[in-house]
PDB file of N, CA, C and O in Angstrom:
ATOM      1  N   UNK A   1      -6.845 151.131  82.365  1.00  0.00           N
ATOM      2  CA  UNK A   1      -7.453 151.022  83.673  1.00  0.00           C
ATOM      3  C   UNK A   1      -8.978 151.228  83.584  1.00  0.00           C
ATOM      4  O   UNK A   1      -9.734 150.513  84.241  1.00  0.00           O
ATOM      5  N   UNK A   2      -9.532 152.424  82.589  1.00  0.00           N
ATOM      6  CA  UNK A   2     -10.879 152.507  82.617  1.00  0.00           C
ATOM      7  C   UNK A   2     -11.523 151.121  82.037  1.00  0.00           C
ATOM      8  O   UNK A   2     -12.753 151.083  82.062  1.00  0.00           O
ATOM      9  N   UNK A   3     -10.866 150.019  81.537  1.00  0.00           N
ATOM     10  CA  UNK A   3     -11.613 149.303  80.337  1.00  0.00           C
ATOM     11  C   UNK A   3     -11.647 147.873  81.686  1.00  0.00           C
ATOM     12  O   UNK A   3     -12.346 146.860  81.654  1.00  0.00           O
ATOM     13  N   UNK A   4     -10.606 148.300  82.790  1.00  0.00           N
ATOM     14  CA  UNK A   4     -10.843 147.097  83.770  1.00  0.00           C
ATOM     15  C   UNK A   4     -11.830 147.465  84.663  1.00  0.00           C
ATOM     16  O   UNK A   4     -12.355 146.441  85.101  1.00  0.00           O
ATOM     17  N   UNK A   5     -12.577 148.988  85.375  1.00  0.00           N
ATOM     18  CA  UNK A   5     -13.262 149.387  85.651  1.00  0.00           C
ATOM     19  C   UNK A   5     -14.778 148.517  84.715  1.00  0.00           C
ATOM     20  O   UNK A   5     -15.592 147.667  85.078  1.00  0.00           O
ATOM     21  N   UNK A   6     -14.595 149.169  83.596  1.00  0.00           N
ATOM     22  CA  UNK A   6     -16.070 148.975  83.266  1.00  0.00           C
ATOM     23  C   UNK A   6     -16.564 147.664  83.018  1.00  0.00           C
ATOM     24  O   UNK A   6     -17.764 147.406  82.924  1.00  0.00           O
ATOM     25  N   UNK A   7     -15.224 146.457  82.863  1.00  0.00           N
ATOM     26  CA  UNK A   7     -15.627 144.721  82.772  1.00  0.00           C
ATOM     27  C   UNK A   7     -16.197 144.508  84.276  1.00  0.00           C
ATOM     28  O   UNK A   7     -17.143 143.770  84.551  1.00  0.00           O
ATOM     29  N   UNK A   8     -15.505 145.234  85.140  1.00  0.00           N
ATOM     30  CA  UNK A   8     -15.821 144.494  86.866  1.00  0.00           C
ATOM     31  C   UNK A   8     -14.577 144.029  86.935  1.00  0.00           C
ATOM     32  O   UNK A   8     -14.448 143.569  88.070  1.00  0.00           O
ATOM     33  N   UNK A   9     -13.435 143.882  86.233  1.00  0.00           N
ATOM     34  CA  UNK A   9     -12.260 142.975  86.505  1.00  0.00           C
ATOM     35  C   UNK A   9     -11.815 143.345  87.930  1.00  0.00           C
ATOM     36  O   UNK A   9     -11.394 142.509  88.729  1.00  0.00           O
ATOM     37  N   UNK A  10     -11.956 144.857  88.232  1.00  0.00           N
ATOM     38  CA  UNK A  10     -11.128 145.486  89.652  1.00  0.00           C
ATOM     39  C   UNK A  10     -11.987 144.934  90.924  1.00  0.00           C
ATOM     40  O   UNK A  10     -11.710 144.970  92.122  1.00  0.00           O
ATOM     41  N   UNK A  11     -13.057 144.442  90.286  1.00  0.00           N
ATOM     42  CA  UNK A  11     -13.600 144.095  92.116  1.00  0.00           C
ATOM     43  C   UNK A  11     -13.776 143.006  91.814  1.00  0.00           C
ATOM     44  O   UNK A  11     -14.790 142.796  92.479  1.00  0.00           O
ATOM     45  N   UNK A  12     -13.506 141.760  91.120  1.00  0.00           N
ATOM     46  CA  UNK A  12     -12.711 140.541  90.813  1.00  0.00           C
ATOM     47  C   UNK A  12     -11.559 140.099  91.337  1.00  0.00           C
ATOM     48  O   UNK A  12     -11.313 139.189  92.129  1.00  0.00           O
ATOM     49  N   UNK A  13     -10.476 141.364  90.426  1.00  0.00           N
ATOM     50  CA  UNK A  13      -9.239 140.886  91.489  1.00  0.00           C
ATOM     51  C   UNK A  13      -9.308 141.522  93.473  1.00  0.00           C
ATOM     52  O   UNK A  13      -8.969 141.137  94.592  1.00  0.00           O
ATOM     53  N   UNK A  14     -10.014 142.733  92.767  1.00  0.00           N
ATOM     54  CA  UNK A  14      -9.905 143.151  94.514  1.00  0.00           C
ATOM     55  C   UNK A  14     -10.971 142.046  95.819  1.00  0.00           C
ATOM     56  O   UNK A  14     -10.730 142.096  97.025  1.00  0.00           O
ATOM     57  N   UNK A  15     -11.664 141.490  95.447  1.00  0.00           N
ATOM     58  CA  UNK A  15     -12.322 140.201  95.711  1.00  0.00           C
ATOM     59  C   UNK A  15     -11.350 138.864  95.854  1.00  0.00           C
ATOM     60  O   UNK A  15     -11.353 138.319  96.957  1.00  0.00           O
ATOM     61  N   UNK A  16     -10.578 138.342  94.882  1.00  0.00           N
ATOM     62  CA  UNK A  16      -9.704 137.433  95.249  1.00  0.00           C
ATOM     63  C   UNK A  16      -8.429 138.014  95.876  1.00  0.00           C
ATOM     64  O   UNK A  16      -7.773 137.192  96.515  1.00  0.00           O
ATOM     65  N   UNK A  17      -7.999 139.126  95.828  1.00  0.00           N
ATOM     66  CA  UNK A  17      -6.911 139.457  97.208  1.00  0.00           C
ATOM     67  C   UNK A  17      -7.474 139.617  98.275  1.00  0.00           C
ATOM     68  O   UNK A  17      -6.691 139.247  99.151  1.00  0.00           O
ATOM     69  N   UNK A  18      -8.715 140.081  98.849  1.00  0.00           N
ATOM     70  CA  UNK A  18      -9.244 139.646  99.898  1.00  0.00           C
ATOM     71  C   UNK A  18      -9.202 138.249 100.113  1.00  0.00           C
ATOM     72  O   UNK A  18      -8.665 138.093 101.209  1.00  0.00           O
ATOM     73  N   UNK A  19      -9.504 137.133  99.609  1.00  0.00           N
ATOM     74  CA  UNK A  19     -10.151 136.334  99.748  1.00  0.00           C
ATOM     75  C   UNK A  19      -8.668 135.679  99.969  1.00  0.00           C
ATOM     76  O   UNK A  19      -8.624 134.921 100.938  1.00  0.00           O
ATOM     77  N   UNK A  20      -7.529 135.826  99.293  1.00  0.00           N
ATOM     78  CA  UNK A  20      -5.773 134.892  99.737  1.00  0.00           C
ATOM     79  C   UNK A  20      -5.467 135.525 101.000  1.00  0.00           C
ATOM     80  O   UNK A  20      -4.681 134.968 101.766  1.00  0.00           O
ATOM     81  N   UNK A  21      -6.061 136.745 101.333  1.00  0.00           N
ATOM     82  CA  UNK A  21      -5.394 137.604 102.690  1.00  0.00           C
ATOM     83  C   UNK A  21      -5.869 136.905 103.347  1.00  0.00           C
ATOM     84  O   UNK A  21      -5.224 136.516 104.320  1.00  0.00           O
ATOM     85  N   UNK A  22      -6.967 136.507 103.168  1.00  0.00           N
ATOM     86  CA  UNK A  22      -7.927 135.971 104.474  1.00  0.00           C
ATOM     87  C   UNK A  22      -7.315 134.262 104.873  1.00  0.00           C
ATOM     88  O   UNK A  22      -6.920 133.841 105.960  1.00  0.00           O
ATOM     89  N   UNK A  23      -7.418 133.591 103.641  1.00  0.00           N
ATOM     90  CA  UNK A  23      -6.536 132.666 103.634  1.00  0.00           C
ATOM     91  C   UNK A  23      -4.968 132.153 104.499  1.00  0.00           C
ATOM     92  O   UNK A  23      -4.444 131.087 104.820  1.00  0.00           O
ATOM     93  N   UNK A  24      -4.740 133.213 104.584  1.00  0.00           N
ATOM     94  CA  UNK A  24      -3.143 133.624 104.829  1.00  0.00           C
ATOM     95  C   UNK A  24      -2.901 133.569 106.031  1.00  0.00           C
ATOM     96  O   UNK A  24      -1.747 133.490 106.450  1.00  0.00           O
ATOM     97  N   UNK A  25      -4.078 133.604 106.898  1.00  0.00           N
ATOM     98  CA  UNK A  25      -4.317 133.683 108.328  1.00  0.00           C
ATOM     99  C   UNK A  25      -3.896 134.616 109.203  1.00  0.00           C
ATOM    100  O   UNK A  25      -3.977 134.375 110.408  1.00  0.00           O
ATOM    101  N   UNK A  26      -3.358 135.879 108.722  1.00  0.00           N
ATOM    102  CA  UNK A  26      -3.583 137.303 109.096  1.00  0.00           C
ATOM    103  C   UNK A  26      -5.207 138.209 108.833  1.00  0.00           C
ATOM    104  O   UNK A  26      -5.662 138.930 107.945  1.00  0.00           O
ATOM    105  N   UNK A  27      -5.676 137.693 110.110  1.00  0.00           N
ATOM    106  CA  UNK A  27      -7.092 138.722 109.986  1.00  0.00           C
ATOM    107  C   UNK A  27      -7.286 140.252 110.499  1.00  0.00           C
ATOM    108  O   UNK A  27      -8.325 140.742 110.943  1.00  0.00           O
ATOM    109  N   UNK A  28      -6.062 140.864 110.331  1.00  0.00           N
ATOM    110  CA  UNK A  28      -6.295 141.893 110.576  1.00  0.00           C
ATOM    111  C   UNK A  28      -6.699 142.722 109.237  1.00  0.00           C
ATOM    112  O   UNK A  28      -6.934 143.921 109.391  1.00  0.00           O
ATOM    113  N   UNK A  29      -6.778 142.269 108.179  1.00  0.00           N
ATOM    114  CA  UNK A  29      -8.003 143.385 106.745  1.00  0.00           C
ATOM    115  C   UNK A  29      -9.140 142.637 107.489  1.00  0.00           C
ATOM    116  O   UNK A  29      -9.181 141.641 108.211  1.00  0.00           O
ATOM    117  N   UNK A  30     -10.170 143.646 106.953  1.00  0.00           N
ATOM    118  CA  UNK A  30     -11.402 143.198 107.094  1.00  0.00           C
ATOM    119  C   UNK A  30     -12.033 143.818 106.377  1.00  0.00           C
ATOM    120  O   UNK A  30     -11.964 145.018 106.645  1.00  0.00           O
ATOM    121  N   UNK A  31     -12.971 143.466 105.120  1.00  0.00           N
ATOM    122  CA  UNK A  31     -13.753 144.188 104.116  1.00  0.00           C
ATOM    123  C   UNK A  31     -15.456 143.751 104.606  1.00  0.00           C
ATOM    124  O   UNK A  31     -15.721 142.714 105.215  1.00  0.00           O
ATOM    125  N   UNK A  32     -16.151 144.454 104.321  1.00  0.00           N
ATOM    126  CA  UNK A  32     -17.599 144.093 104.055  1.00  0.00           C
ATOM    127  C   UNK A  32     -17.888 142.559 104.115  1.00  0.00           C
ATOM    128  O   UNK A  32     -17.027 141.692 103.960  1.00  0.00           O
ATOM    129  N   UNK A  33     -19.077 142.360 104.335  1.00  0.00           N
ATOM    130  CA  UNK A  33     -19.122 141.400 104.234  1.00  0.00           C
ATOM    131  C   UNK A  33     -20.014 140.461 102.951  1.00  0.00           C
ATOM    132  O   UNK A  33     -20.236 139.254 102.863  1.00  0.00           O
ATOM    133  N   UNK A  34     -20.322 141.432 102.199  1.00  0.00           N
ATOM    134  CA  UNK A  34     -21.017 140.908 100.712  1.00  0.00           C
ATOM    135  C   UNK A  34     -19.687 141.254 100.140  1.00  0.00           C
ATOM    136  O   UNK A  34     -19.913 141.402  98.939  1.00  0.00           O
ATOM    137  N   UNK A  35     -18.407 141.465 100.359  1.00  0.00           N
ATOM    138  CA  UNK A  35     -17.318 141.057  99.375  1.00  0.00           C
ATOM    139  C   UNK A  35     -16.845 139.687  99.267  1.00  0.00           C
ATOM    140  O   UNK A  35     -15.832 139.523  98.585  1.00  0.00           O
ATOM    141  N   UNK A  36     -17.427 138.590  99.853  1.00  0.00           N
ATOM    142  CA  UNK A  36     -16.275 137.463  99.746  1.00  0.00           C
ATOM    143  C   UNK A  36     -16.789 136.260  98.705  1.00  0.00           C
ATOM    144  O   UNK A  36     -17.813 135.743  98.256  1.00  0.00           O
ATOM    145  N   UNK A  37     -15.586 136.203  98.660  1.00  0.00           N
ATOM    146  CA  UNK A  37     -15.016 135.158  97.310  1.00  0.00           C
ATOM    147  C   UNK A  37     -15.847 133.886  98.201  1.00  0.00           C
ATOM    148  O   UNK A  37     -15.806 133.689  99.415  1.00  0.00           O
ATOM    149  N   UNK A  38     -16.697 133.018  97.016  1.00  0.00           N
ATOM    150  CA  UNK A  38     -17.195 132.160  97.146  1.00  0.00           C
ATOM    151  C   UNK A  38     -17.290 131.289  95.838  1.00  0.00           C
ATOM    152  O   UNK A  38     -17.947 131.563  94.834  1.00  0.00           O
ATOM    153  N   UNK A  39     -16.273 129.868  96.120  1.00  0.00           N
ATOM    154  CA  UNK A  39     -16.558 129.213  95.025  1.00  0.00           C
ATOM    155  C   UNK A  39     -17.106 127.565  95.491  1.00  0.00           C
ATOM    156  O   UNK A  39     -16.819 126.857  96.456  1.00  0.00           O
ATOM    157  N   UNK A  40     -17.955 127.380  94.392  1.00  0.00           N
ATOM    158  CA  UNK A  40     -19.068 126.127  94.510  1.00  0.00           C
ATOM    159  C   UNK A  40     -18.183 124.886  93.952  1.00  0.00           C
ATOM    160  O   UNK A  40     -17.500 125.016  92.936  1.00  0.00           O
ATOM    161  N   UNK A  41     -18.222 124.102  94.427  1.00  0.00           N
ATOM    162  CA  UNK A  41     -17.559 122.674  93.602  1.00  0.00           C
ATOM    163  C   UNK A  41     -18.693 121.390  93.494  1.00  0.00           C
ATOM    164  O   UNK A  41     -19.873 121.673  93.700  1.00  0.00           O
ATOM    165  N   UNK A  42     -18.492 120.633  93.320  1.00  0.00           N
ATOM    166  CA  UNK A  42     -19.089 119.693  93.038  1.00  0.00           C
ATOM    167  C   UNK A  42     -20.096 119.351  94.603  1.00  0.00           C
ATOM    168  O   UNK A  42     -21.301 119.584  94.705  1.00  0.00           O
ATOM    169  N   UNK A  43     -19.571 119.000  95.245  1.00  0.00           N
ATOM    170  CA  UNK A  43     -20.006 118.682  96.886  1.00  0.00           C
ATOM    171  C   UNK A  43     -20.785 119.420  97.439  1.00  0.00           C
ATOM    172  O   UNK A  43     -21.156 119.127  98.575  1.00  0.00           O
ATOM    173  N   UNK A  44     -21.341 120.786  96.697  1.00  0.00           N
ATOM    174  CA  UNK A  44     -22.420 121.777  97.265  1.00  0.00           C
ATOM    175  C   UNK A  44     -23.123 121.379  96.196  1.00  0.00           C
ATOM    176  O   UNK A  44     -24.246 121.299  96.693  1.00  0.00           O
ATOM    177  N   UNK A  45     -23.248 121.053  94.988  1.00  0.00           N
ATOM    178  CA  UNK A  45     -24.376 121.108  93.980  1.00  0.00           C
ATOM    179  C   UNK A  45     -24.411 119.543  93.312  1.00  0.00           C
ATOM    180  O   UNK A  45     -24.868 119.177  92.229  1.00  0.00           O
ATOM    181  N   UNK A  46     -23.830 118.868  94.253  1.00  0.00           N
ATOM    182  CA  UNK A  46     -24.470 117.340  94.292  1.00  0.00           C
ATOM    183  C   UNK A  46     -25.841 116.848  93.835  1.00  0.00           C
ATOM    184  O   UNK A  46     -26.255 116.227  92.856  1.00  0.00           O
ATOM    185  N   UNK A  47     -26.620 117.612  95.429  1.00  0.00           N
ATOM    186  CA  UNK A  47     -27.728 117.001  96.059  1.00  0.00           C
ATOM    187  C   UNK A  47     -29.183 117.813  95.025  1.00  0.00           C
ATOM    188  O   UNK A  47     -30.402 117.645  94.992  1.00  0.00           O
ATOM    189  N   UNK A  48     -28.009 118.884  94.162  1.00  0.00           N
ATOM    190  CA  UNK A  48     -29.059 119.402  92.968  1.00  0.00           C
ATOM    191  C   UNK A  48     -29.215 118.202  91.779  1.00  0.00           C
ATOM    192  O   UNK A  48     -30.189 117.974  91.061  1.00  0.00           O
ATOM    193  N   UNK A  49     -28.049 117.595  91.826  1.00  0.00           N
ATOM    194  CA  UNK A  49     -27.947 116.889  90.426  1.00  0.00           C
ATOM    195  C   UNK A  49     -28.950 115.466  91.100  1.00  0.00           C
ATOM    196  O   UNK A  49     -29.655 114.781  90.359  1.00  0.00           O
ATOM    197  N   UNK A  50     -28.854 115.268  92.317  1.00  0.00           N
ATOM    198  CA  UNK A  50     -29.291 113.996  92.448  1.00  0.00           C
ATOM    199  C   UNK A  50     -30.912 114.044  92.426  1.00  0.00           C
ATOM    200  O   UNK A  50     -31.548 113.222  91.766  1.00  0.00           O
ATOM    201  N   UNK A  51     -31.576 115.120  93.235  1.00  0.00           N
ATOM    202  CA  UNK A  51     -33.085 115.333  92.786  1.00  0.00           C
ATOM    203  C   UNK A  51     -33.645 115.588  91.616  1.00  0.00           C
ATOM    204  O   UNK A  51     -34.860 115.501  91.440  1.00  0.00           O
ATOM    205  N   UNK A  52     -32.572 116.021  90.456  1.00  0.00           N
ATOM    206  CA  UNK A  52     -32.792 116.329  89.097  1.00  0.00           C
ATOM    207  C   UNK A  52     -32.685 114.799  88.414  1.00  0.00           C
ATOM    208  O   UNK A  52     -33.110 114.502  87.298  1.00  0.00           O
ATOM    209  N   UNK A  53     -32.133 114.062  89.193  1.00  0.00           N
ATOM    210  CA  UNK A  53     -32.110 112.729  88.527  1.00  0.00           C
ATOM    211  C   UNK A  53     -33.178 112.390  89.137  1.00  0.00           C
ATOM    212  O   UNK A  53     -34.167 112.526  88.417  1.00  0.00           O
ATOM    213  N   UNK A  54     -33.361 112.069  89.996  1.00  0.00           N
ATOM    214  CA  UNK A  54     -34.296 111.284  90.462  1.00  0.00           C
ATOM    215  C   UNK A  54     -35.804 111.879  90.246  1.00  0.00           C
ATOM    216  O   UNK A  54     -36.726 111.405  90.909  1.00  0.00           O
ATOM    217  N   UNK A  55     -35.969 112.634  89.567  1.00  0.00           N
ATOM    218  CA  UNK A  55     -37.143 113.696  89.465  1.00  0.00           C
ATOM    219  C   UNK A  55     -37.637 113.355  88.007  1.00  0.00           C
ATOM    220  O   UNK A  55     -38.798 113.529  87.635  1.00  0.00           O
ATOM    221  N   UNK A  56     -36.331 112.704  86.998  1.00  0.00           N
ATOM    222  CA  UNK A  56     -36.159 112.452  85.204  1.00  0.00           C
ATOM    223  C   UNK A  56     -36.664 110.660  85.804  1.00  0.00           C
ATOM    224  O   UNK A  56     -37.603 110.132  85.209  1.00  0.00           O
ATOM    225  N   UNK A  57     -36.118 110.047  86.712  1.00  0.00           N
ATOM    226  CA  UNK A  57     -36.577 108.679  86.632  1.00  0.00           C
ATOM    227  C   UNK A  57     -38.284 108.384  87.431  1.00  0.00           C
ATOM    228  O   UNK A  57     -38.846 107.289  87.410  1.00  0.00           O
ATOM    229  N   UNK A  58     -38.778 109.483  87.999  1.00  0.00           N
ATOM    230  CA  UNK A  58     -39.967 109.150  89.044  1.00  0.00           C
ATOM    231  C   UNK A  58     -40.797 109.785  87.313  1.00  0.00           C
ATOM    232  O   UNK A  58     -41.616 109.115  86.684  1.00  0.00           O
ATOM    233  N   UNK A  59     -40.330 111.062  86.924  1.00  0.00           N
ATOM    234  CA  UNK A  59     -41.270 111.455  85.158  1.00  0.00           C
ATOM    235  C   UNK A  59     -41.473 110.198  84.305  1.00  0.00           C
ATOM    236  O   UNK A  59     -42.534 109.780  83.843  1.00  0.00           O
ATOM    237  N   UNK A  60     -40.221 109.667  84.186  1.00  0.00           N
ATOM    238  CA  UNK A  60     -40.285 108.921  83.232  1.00  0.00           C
ATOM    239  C   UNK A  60     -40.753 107.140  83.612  1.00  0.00           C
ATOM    240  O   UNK A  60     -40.851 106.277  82.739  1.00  0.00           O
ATOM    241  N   UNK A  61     -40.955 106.939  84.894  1.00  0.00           N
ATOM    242  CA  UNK A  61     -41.945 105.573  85.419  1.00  0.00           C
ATOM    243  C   UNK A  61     -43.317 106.321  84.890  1.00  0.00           C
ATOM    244  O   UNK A  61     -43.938 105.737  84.002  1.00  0.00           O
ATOM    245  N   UNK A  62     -43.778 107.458  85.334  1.00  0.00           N
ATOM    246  CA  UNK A  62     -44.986 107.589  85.176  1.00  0.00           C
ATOM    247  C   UNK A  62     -45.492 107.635  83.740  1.00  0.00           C
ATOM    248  O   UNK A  62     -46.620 107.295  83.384  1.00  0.00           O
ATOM    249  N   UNK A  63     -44.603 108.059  83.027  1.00  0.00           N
ATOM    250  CA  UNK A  63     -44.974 108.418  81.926  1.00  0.00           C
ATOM    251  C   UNK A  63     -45.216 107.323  80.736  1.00  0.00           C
ATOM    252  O   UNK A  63     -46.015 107.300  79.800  1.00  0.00           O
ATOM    253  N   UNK A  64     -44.054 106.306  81.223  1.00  0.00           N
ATOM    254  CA  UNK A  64     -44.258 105.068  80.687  1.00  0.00           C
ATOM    255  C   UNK A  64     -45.513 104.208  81.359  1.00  0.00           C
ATOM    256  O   UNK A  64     -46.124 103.359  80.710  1.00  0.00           O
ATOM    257  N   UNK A  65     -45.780 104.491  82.555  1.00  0.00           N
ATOM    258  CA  UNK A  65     -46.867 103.654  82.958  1.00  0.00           C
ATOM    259  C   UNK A  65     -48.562 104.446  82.317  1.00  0.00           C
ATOM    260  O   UNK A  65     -49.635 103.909  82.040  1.00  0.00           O
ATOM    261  N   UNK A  66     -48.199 105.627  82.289  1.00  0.00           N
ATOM    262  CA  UNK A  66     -49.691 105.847  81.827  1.00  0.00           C
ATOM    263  C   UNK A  66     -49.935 105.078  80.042  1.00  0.00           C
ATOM    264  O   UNK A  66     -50.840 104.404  79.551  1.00  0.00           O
ATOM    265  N   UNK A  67     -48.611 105.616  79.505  1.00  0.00           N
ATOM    266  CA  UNK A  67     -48.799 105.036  78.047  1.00  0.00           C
ATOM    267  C   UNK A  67     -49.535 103.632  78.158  1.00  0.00           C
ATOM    268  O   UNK A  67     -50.722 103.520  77.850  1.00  0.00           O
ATOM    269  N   UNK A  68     -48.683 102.449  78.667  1.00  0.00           N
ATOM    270  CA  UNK A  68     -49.117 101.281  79.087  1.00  0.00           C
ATOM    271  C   UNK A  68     -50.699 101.217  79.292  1.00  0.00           C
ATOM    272  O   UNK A  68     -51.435 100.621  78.505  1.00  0.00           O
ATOM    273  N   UNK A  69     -51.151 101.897  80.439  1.00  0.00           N
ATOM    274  CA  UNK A  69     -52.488 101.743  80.746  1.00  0.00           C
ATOM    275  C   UNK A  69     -53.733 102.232  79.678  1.00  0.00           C
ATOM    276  O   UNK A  69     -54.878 101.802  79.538  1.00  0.00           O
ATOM    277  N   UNK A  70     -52.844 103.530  78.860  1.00  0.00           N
ATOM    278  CA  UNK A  70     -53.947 103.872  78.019  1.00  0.00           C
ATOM    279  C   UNK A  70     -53.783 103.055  76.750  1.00  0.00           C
ATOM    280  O   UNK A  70     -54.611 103.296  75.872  1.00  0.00           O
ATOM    281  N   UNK A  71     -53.218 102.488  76.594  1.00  0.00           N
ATOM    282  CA  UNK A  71     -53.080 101.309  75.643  1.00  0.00           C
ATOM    283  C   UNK A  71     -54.058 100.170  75.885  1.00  0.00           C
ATOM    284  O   UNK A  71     -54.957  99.777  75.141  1.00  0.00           O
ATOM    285  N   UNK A  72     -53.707  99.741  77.036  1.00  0.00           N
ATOM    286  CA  UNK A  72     -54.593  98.618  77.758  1.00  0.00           C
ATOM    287  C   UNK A  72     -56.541  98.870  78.027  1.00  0.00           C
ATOM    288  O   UNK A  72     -57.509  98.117  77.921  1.00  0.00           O
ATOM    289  N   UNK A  73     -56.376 100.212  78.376  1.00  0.00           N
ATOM    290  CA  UNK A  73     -57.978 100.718  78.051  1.00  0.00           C
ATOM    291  C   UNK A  73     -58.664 100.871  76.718  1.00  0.00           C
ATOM    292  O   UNK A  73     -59.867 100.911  76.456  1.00  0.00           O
ATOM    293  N   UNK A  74     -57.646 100.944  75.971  1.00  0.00           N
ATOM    294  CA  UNK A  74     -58.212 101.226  74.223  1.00  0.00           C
ATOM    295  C   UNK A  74     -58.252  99.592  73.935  1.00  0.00           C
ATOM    296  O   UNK A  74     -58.839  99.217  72.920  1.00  0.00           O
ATOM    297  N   UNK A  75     -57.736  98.770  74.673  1.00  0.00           N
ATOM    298  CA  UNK A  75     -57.763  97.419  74.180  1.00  0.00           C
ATOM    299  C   UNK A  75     -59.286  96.790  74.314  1.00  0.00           C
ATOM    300  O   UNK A  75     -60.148  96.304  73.581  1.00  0.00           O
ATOM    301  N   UNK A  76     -59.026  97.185  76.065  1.00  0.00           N
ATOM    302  CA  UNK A  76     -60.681  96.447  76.475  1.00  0.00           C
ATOM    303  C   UNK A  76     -61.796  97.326  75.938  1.00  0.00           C
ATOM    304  O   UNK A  76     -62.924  96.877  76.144  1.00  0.00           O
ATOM    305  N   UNK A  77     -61.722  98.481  75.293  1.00  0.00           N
ATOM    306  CA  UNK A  77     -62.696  98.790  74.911  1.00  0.00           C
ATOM    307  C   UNK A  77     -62.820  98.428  73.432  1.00  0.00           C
ATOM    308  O   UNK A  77     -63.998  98.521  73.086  1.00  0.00           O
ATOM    309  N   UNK A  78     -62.219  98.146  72.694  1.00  0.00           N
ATOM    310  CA  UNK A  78     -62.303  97.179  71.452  1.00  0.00           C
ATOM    311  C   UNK A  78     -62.854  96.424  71.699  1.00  0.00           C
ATOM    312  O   UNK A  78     -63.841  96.246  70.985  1.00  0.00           O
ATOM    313  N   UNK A  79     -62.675  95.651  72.623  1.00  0.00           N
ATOM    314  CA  UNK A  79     -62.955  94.054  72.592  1.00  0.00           C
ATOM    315  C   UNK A  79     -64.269  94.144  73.371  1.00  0.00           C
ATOM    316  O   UNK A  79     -65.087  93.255  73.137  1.00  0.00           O
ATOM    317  N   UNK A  80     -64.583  95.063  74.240  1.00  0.00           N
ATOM    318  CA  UNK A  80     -66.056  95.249  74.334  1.00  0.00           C
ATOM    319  C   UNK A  80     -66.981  95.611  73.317  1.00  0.00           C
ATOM    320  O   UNK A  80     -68.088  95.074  73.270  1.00  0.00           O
ATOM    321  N   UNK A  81     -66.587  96.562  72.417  1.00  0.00           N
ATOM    322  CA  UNK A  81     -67.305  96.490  71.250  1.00  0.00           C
ATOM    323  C   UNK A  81     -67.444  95.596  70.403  1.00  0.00           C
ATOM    324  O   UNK A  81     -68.541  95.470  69.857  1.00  0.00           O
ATOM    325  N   UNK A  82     -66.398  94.769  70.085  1.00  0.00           N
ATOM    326  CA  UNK A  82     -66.638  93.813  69.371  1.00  0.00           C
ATOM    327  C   UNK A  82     -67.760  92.694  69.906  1.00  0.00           C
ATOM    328  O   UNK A  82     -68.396  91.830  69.302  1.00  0.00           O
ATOM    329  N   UNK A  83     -67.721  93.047  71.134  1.00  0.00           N
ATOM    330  CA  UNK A  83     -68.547  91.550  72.097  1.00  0.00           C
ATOM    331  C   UNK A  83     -70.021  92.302  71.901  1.00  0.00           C
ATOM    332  O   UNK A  83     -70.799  91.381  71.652  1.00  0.00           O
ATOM    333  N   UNK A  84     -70.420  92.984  71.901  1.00  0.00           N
ATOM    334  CA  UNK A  84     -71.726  93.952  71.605  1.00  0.00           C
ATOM    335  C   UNK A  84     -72.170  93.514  70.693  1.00  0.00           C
ATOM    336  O   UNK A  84     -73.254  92.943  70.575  1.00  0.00           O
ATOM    337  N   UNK A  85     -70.886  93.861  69.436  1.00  0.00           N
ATOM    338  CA  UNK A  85     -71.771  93.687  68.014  1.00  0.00           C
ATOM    339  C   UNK A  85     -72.027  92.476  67.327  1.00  0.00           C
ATOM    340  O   UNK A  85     -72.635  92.450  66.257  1.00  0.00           O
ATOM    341  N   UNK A  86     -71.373  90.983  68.178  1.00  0.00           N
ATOM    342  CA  UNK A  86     -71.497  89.820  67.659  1.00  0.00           C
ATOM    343  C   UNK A  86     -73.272  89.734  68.988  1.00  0.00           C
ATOM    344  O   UNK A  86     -74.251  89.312  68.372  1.00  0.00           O
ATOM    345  N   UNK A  87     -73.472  89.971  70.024  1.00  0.00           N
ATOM    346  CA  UNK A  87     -74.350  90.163  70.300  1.00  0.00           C
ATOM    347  C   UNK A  87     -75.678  90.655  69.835  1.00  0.00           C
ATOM    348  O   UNK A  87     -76.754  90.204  70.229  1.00  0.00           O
ATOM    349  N   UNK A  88     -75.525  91.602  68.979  1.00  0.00           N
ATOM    350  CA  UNK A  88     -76.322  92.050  68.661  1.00  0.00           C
ATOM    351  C   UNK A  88     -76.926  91.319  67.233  1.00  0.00           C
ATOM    352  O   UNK A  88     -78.117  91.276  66.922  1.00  0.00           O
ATOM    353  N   UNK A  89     -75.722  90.727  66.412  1.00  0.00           N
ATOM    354  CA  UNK A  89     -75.922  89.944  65.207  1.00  0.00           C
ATOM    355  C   UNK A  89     -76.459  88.363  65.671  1.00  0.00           C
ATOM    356  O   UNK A  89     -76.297  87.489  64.819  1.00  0.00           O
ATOM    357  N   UNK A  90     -77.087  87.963  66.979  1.00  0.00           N
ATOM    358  CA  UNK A  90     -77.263  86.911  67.365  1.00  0.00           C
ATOM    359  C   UNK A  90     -78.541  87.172  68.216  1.00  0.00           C
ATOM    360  O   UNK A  90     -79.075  86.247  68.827  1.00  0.00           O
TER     361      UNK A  90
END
């Protein structure tokens, strides 16, 4: 009993027998109200996964578009130098 004490197991199970009583539709227990059993499924942590996606595809447009552009600036500035130095040899 002490070794279920010191995991938390007792206010685990004493947490999910609240939580089938309540179920059960006899409300006459009534515990605290930071005791209750609360479980998350998919349909509450959706709208996390969907801004986490959409947050990896808005990173990754940008990230590909800057590459692009700083590519494209190292271009025209080649080719401006090159236009200088045939200038200058003329």
């Amino acid at each position: 009993m002490g070794r279920y004490l010191e995991a938390g197991l007792l206010e685990r199970l004493w947490t999910e027998l609240q939580h089938r009583h309540s179920l059960s539709g006899e409300g006459r227990f009534r515990e605290a109200v930071g005791d209750f059993f609360f479980a998350f499924s998919v349909s509450y942590l959706m709208p996390n996964f969907v801004v986490l996606t959409v947050g990896t595809i808005l990173r990754s447009v940008v990230f590909i578009s800057e590459l692009i552009l700083n590519c494209h600036c190292k271009r025209r500035k080649t080719k401006k130098s090159r236009i200088r130095t045939v200038r200058m040899l003329y």
